[in-house]
PASEBA-1860 file (N, C-alpha, C; in nm, 3 decimals):
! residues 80
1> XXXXXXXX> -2.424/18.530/-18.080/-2.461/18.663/-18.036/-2.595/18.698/-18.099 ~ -2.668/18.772/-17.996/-2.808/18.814/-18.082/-2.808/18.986/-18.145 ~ -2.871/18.974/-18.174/-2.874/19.112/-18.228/-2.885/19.234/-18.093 ~ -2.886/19.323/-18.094/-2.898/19.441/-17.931/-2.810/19.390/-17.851 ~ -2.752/19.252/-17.826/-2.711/19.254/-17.727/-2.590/19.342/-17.728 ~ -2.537/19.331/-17.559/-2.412/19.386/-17.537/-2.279/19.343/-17.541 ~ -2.177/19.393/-17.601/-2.041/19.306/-17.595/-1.958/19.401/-17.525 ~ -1.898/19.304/-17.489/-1.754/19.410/-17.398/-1.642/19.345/-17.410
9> XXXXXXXX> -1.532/19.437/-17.437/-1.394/19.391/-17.416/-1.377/19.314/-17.604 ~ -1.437/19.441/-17.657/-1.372/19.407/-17.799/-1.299/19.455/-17.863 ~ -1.228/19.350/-17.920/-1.106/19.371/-18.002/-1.095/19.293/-18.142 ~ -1.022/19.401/-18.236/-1.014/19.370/-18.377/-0.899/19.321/-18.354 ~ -0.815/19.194/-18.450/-0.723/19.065/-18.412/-0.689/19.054/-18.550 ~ -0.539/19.065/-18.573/-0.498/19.106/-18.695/-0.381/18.909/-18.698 ~ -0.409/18.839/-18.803/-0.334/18.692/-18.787/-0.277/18.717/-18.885 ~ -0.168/18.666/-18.928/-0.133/18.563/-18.830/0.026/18.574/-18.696
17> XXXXXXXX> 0.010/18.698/-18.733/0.100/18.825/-18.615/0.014/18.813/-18.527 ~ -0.098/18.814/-18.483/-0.174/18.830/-18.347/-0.174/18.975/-18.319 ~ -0.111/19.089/-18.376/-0.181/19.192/-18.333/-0.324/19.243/-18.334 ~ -0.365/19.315/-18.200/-0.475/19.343/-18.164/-0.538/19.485/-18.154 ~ -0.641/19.582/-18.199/-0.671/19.686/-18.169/-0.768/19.723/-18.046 ~ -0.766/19.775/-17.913/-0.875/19.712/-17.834/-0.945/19.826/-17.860 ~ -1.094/19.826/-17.897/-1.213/19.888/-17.906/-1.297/19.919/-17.748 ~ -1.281/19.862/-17.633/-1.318/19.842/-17.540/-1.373/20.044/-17.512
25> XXXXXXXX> -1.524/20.015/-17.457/-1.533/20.160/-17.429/-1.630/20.279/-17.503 ~ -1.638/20.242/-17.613/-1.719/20.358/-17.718/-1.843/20.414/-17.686 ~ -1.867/20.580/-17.758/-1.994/20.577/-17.614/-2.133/20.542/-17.769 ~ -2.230/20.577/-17.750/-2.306/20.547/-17.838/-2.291/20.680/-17.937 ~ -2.306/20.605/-18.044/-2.275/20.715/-18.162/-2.109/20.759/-18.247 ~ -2.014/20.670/-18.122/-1.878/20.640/-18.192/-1.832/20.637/-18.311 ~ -1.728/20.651/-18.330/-1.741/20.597/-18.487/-1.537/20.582/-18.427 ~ -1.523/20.444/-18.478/-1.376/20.440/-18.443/-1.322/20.386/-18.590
33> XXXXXXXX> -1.154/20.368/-18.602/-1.117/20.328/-18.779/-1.003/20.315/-18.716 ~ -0.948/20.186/-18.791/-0.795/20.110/-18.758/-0.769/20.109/-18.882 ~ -0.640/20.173/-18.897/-0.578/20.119/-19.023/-0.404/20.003/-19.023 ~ -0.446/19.896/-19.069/-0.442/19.772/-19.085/-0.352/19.777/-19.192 ~ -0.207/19.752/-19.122/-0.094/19.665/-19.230/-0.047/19.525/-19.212 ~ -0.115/19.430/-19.299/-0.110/19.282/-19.254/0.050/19.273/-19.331 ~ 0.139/19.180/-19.241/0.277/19.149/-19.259/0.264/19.043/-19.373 ~ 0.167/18.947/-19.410/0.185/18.902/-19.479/0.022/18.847/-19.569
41> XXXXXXXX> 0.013/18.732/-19.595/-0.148/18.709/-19.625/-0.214/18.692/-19.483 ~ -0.287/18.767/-19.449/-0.377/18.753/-19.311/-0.544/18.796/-19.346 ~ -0.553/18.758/-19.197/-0.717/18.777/-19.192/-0.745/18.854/-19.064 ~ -0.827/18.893/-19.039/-0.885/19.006/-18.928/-1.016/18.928/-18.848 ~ -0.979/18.928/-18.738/-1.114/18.895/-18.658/-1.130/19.005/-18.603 ~ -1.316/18.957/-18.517/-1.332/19.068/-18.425/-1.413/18.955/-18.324 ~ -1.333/18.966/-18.188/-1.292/18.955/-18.051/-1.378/18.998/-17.964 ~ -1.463/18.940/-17.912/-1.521/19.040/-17.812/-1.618/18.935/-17.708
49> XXXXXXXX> -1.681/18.947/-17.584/-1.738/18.916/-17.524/-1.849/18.951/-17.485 ~ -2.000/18.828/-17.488/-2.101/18.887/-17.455/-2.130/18.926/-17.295 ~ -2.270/18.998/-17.262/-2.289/19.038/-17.131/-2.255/18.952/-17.013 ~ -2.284/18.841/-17.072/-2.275/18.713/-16.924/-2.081/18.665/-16.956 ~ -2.020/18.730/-17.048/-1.891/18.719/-17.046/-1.869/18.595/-17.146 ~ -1.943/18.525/-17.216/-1.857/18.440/-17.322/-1.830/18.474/-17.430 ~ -1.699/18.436/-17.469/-1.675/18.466/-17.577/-1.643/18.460/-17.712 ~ -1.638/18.488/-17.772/-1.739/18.489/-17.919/-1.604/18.564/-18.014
57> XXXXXXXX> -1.531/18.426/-18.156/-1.498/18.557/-18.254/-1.546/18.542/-18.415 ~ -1.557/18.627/-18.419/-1.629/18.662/-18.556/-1.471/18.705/-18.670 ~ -1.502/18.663/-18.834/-1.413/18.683/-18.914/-1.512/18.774/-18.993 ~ -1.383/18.880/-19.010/-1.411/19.008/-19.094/-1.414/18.979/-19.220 ~ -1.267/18.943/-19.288/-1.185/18.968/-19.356/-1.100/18.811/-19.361 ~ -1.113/18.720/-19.469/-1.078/18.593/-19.438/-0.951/18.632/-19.513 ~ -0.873/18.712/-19.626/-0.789/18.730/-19.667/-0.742/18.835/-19.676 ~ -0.628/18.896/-19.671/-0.592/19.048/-19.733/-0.458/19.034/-19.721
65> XXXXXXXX> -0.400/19.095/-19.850/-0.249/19.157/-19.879/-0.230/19.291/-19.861 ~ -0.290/19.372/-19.880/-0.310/19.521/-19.857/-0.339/19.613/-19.728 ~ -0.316/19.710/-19.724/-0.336/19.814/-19.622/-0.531/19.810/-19.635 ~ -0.567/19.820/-19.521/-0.661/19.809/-19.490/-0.739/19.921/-19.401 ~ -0.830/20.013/-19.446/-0.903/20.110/-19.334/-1.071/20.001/-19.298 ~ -1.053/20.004/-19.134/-1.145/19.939/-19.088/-1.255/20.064/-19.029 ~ -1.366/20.048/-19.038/-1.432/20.143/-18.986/-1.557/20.105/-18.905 ~ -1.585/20.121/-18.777/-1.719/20.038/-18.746/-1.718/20.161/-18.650
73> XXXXXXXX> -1.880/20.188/-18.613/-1.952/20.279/-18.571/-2.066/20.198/-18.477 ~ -2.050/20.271/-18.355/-2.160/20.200/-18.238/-2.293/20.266/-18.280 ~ -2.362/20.211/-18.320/-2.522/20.268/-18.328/-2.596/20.294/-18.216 ~ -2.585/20.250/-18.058/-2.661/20.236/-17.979/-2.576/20.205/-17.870 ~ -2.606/20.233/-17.765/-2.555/20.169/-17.630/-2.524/20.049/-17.658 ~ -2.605/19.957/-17.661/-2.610/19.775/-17.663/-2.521/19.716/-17.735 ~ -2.461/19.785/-17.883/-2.378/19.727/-17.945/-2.236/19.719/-17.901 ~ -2.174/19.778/-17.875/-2.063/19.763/-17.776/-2.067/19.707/-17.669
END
């Protein structure tokens, strides 16, 4: 992924449960926050697809035992 570009159809991906938060949608200036109870030792991706539709996941969070507040904020049209 480059920097500005656009993603769509993202989602934060909670393992090794596979639950998912879908982000899909935010307008510019968003600010969205998941709070995150991993069942056991997990990790968090983030899910999402670029403009021409491939897709791409990125790791947040390679470990966590704890409750977790996620917070990410769209700066711009393009980032979402």
């Amino acid at each position: 992924m480059r920097a500005g570009e656009t993603l769509r159809e993202v989602k934060v991906k909670i393992e090794p449960n596979g639950k998912s938060h879908n982000l899909s949608g935010p307008a510019p200036g968003d600010r969205r926050r998941i709070f995150v109870r991993p069942v056991s030792e997990s990790s968090i991706d983030i899910e999402c697809k670029n403009a021409s539709g491939k897709p791409h996941v990125e790791l947040v969070v390679g470990y966590v035992r704890e409750r977790l507040l996620l917070e990410m904020r769209s700066a711009n049209s393009s980032l979402w």
